[in-house]
C-alpha positions in Angstrom: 104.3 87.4 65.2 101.9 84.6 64.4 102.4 81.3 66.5 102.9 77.9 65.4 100.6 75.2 67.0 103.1 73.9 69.3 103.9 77.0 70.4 100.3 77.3 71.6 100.2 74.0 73.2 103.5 74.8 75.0 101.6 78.1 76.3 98.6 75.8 77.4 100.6 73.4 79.5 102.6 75.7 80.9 99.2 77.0 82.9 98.1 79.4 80.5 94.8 79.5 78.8 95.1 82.4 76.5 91.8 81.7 74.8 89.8 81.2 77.8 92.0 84.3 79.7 93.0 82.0 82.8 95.8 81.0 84.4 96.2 78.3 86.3 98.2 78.7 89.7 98.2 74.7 91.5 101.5 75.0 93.4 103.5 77.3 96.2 104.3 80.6 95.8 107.7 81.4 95.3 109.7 82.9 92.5 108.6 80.2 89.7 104.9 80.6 90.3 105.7 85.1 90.6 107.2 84.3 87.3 104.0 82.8 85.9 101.8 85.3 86.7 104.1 87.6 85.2 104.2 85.8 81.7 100.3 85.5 81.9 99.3 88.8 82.5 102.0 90.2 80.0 100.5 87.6 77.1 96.9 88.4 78.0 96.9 92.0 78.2 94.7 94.3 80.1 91.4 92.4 79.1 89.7 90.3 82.2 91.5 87.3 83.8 90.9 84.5 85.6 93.3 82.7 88.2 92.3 79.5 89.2 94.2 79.2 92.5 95.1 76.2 94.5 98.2 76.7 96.9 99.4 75.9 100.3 100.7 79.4 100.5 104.7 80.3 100.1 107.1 83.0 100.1 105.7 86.1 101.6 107.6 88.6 99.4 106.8 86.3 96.3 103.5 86.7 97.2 103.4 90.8 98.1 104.7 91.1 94.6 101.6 88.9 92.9 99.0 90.8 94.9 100.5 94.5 93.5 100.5 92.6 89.8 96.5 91.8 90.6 95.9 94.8 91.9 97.4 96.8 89.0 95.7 95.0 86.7 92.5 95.5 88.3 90.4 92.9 86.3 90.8 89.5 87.9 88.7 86.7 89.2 90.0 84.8 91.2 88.5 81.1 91.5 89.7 78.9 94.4 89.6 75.1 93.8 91.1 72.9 96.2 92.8 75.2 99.0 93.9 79.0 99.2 96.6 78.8 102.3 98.6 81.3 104.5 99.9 83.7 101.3 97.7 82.0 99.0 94.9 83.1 101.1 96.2 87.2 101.0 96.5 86.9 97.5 92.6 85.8 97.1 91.9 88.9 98.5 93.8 91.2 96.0 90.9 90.3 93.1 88.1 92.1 92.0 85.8 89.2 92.8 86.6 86.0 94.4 85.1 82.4 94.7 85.4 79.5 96.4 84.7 76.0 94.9 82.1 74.5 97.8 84.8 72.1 99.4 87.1 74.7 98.6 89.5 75.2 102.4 90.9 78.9 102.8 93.5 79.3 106.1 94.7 82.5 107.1 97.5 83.0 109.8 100.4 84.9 111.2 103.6 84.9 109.1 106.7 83.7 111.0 109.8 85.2 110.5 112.9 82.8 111.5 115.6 85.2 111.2 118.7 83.2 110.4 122.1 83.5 112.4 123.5 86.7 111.7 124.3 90.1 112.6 121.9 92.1 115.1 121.8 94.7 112.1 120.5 92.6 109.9 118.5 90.6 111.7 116.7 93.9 113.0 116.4 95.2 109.4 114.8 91.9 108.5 112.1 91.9 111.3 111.5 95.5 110.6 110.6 94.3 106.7 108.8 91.2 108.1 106.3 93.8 110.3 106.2 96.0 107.3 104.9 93.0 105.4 102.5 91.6 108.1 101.1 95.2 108.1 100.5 94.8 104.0 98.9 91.1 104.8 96.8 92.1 107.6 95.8 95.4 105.9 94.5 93.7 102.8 93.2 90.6 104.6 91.3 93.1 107.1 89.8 95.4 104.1 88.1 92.9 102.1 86.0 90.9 105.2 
């Protein structure tokens, strides 16, 4: 299917440089910024790719889900310009090569799990994830120093 122009511009401003094989990821990570990286690496195939990552950090299950995509792929820079904080920071490690811009700030820390008001089942089932999922963080994190 051949695209129309605007198509392509559409595809460029929503964070997607498929000519230059980068995608841009400037916000938190949560389900619309999963989705992103989703779209990008299904349009650009399993050539190289570049993330250009500045992020505060986010959703820690968002974020799991990112690093298996980078990982699977197994062909990505990532590029950190501006910050790469809390999950932000994990996923940096999940590339094949990273850098950091010179002023670039990268902050690493313990997730917190605020179980919210509910059964003791659940809220045990949900702190059993949450050490499951500091174990994939720290694991990672740990493996790439």
């Amino acid at each position: 299917m051949k695209r129309s122009e605007h198509q392509i511009d559409t595809v460029l401003t929503d964070h997607i440089d498929i000519p230059g094989r980068t995608i841009f990821l400037n916000d938190g990570i949560d389900d619309d910024s999963l989705a992103l990286l989703l779209k990008g690496f299904h349009m650009l195939g399993s050539r190289p790719i570049t993330l250009i990552l500045d992020s505060g950090g986010g959703e820690v299950t968002s974020g799991l889900a990112m690093i298996d995509l980078i990982q699977r792929h197994g062909n990505v820079t990532i590029e950190v310009w501006g910050r790469a904080e809390s999950m932000a920071a994990v996923i940096l490690q999940a590339a094949k090569v990273r850098r950091m811009a010179p002023s670039a700030y990268l902050m690493i820390h313990q997730g917190i799990e605020e179980p919210a008001a509910d059964s003791k089942k659940n809220i045990k089932a949900r702190l059993k994830y949450s050490d499951k999922q500091d174990d994939i963080c720290d694991g990672l994190v740990l493996s790439r120093i």
